[in-house]
N, C-alpha and C positions, 0 to 999 in steps of 0.2 A: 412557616407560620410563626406568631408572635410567641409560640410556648415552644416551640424549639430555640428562641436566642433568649429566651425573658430572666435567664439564669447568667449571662456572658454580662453582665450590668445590676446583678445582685447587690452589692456595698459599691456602686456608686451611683452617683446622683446625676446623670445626664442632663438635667436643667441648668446646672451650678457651670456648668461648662462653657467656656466662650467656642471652641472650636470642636468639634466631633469628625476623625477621619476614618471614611468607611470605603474600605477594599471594595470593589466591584468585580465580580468573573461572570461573566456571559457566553457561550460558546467557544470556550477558549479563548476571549479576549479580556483584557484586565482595565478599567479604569480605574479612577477614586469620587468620591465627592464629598465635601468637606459642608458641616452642617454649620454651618456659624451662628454666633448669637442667640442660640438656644436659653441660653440665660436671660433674656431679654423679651422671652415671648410675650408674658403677663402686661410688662410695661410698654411693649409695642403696641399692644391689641388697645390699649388705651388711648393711644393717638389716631387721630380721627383717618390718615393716608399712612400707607406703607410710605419710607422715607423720609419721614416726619423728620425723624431723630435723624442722628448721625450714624447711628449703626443701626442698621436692621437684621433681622434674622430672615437668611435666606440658606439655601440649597445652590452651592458651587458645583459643578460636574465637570470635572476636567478628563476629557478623554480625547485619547490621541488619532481616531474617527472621527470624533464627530456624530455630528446628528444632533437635531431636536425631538425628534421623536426619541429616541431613548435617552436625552435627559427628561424628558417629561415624565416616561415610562418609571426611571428610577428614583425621581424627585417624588413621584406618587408614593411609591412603594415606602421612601425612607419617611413623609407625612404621614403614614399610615402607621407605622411603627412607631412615629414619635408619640400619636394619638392612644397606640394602645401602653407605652411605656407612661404615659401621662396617666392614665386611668387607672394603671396598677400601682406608680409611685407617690403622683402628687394625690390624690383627689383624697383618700383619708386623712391625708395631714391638712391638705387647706379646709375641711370641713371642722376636723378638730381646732383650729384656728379661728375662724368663724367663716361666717356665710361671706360666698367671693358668687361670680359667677364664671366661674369656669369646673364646674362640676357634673353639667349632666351630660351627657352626646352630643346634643345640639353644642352647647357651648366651648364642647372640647373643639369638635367640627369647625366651628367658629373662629375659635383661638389658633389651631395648626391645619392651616388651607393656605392655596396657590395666592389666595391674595395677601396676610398676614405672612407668610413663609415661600417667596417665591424662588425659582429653582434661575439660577443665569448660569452662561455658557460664557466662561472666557477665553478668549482668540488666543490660542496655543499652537505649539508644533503640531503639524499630522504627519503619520506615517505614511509612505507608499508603501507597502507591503502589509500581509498578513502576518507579521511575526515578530516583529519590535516592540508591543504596546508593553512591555515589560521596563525595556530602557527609557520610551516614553513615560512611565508613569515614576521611574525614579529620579527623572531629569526634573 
């Protein structure tokens, strides 16, 4: 749950961030996924398509299996967190600021979803075996 890690990101600012790399362990296996352009959310959500700009904030999943279903699986989960790390850091300071809209659930909803923050899969090595994703994910 979000109150077991909402302390591991205390004094810093995860929006302010162009890359966030987050460890992944599932049944004994290890990926990564890399958040990109988190800093960018506000000014993306502003353009009318994803990819407007030149950079957009997506959800990378580099894992040395594979699979779309568990990058979806974990692309949810890290939008999920972004949403509730957005509610507890940004939403008092941009109201103190003045009226935006990205403050009520709908609008956070709106701002960090699969279409504003989508999750891609890049063509990387795969393992044959059960027990490399470790050298895989430092390669």
């Amino acid at each position: 749950t979000y109150a077991n890690v909402q302390k591991w990101t205390k004094k810093v600012d995860i929006f302010e961030k162009k890359f966030l790399v987050v460890p992944i362990n599932q049944n004994l296996h290890w990926c990564v996924a890399i958040i990109c352009n988190a800093n960018l959310l506000l000014s993306a959500s502003q353009d009318q398509e994803v990819g407007l700009a030149e950079e957009t904030p997506c959800i990378l999943i580099l894992d040395s299996l594979g699979g779309e279903r568990n990058a979806r699986k974990y692309s949810k989960i890290l939008r999920e967190y972004l949403k509730h790390e957005w509610k507890s850091r940004k939403v008092a300071a941009i109201e103190k600021d003045g009226p935006t809209s990205a403050t009520t659930d709908e609008d956070i909803d709106a701002l960090i979803s699969a279409d504003t923050m989508p999750h891609r899969v890049p063509k990387l090595p795969q393992q044959y075996n059960s027990y490399d994703c470790g050298v895989y994910l430092l390669e």
